[in-house]
C-alpha positions as CSV (number, residue, x, y, z in Angstrom):
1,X,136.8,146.9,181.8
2,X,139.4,149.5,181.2
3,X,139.3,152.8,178.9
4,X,141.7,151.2,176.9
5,X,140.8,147.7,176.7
6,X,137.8,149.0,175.4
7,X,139.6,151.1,172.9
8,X,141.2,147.7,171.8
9,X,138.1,146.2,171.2
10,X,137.0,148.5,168.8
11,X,140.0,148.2,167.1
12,X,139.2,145.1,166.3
13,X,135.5,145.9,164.6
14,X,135.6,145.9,161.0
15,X,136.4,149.2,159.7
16,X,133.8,148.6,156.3
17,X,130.9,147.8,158.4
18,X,129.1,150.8,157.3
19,X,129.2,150.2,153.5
20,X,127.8,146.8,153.5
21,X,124.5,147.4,153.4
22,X,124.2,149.9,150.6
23,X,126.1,147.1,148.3
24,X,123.3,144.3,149.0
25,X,120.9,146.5,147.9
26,X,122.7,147.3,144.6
27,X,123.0,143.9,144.4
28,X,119.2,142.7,144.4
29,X,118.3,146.0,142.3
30,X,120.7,144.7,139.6
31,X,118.8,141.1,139.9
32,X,115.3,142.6,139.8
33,X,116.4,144.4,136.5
34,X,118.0,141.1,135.1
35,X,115.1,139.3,135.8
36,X,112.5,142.1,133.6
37,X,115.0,141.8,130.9
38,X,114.6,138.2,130.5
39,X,110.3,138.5,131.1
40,X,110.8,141.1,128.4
41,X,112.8,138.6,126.1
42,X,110.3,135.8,126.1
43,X,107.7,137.9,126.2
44,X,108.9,139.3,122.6
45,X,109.8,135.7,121.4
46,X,106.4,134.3,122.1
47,X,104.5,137.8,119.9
48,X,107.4,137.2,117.3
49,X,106.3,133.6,117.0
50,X,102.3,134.3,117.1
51,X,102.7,136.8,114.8
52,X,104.7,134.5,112.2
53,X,102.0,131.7,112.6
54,X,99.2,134.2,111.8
55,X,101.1,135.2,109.0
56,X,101.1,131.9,107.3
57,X,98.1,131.0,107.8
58,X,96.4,134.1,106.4
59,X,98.7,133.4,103.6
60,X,97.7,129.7,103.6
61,X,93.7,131.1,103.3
62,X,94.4,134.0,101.0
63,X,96.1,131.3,98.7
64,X,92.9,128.8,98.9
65,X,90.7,131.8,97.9
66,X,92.8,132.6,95.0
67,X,91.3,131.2,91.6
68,X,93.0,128.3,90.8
69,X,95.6,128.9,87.3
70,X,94.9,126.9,83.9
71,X,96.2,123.8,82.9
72,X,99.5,124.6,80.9
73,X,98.6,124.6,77.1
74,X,101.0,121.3,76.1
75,X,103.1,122.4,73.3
76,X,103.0,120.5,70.0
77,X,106.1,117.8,69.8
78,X,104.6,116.4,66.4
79,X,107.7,115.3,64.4
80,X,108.4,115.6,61.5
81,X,110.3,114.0,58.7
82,X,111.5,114.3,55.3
83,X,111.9,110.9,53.5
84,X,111.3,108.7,56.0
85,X,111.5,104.7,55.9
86,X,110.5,102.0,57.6
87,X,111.6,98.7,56.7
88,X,111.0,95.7,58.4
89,X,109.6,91.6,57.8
90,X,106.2,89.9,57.7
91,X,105.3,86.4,59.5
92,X,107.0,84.7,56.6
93,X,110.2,87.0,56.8
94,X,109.5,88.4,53.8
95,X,111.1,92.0,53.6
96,X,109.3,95.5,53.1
97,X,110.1,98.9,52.8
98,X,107.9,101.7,53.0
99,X,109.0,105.4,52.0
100,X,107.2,108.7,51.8
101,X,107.9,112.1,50.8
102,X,107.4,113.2,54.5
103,X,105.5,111.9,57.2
104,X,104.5,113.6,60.8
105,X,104.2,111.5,64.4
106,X,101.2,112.1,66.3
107,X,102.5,113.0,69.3
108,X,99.4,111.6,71.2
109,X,99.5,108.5,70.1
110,X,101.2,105.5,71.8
111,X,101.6,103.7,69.3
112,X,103.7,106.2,66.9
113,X,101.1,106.4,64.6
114,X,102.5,108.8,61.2
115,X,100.8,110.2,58.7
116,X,102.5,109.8,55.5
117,X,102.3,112.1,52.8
118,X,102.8,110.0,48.9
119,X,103.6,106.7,50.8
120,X,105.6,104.2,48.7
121,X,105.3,100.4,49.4
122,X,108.2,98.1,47.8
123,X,106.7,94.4,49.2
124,X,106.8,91.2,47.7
125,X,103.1,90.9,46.5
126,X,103.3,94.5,44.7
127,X,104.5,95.8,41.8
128,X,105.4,98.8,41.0
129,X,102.4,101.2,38.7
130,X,103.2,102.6,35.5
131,X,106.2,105.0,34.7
132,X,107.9,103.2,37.5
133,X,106.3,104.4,40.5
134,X,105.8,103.2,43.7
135,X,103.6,105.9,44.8
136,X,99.8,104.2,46.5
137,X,98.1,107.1,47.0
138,X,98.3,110.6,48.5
139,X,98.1,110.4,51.8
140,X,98.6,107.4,54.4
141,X,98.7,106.2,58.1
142,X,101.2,103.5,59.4
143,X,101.0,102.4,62.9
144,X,104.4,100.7,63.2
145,X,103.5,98.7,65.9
146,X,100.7,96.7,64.8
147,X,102.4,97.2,60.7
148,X,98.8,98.1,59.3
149,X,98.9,100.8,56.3
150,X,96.0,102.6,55.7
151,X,95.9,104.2,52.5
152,X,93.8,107.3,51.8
153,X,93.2,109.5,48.4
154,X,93.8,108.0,45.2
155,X,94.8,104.8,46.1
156,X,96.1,103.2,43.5
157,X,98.7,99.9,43.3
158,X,99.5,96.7,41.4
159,X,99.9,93.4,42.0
160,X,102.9,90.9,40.4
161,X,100.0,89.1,39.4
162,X,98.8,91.4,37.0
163,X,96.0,93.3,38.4
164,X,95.8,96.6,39.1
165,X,93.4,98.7,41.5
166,X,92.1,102.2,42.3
167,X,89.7,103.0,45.0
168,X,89.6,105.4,48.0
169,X,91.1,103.3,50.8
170,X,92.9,100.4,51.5
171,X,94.2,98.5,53.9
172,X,97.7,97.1,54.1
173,X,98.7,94.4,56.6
174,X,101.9,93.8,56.4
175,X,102.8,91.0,58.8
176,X,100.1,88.7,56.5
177,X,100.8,89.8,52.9
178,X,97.2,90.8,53.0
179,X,95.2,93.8,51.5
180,X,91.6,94.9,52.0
181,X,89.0,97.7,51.1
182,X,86.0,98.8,52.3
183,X,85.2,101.2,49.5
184,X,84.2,100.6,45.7
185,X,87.0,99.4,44.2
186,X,87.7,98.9,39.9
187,X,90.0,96.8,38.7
188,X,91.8,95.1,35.7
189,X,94.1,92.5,35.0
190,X,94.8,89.3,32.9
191,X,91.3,88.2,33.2
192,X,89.8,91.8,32.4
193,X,87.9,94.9,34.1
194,X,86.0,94.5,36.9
195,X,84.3,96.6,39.7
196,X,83.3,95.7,43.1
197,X,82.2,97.5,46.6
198,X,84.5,95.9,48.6
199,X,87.8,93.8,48.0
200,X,90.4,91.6,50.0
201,X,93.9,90.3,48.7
202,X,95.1,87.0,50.3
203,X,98.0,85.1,50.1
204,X,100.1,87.3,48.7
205,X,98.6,88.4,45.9
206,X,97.4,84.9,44.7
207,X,93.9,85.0,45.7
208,X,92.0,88.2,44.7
209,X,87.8,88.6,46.4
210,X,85.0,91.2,45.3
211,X,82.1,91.6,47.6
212,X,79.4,93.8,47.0
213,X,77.8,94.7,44.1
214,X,80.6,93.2,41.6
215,X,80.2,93.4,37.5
216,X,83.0,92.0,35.3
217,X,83.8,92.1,31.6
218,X,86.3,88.8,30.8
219,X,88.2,89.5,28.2
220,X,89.5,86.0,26.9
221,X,93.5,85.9,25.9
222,X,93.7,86.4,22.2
223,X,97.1,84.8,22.2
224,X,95.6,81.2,22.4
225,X,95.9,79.0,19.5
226,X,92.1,77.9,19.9
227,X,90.7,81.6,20.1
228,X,88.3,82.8,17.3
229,X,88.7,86.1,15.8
230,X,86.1,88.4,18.2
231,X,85.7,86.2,20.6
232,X,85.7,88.1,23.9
């Protein structure tokens, strides 16, 4: 081969042949680094996740140690109420209303039991005491759902039949037109005095029971044409 074809030859050799070699090794340098980063990254995602875990669950044990708080004191929701009534109608559809100067819901009760203060009754078996009053005693006790009174302090109340009683409790139920005590009671009407340790009204009034240790003093009705002067 000639001088010159050999001069052509190399003519033809790449003429970047001798930077090729220093690129590939940038190349896989560049890699190498790339690939630490990313070891790096999860690396610092997997502590960041152990470290949160540990976090909550020394929170979760420090809470469980922790004394555990009170109950909430519940805060009163008695009500209250200035003249209140209730009105309603016994098994015979007899009407009732009963009044007091105030009266307070339990607020424990299911049953919305009050406590009445001066309870007034206006039912068909009573009648009202002297001066016009309506007043049974001083304090008082409805349970509107089962329509039971229960009378405390000073109980006193009449009957349209006449008689009139004072004890310490009574009983007022008033789907049955039906009273009852369990404490001495005294009474006096048409027939005359009489004191008892227990009493029940039935019927409305019509038929009148002492139990107990009972004593009486009849006083006959002067107004009769056949009475004798004295006669008692």
């Amino acid at each position: 081969m000639s001088v010159a074809a050999s001069h052509g030859l190399e003519a033809l050799k790449p003429a970047a042949h001798g930077s090729w070699e220093p690129r590939r090794v940038l190349t896989l340098s560049a890699a190498r680094r790339r690939t630490a980063l990313v070891r790096g990254l999860r690396i610092g995602f997997i502590v960041a996740a152990i470290a949160i875990v540990l976090t909550v669950i020394i929170q979760m044990i420090t809470g469980s140690l922790q004394p555990a708080p009170g109950a909430p004191e519940a805060v009163g929701t008695d009500v209250r109420m200035i003249n209140p009534r209730f009105s309603g109608r016994d098994e015979n559809l007899t009407p009732y209303v009963l009044t007091a100067d105030s009266a307070i819901r339990r607020r424990e009760s299911a049953n919305g039991l009050t406590d009445l203060n001066r309870p007034r009754l206006v039912y068909d078996f009573l009648s009202e005491n002297e001066g016009g009053s309506n007043v049974l005693a001083q304090t008082g006790t409805y349970d509107p759902a089962e329509r039971v009174l229960d009378l405390e302090t000073d109980v006193n109340f009449s009957t349209f039949t006449g008689y009139r009683f004072e004890t310490s409790h009574a009983r007022i139920f008033l789907r049955e037109e039906r009273a009852l005590g369990d404490q001495p009671v005294t009474g006096n009407g048409p027939m005359g005095q009489i004191r008892a340790d227990r009493f029940e009204i039935r019927e409305s009034g019509d038929h009148v029971i002492f139990e107990g240790r009972v004593s009486a003093r009849i006083v006959q009705d002067r107004t009769r044409p056949d009475a004798r002067p004295g006669e008692e």
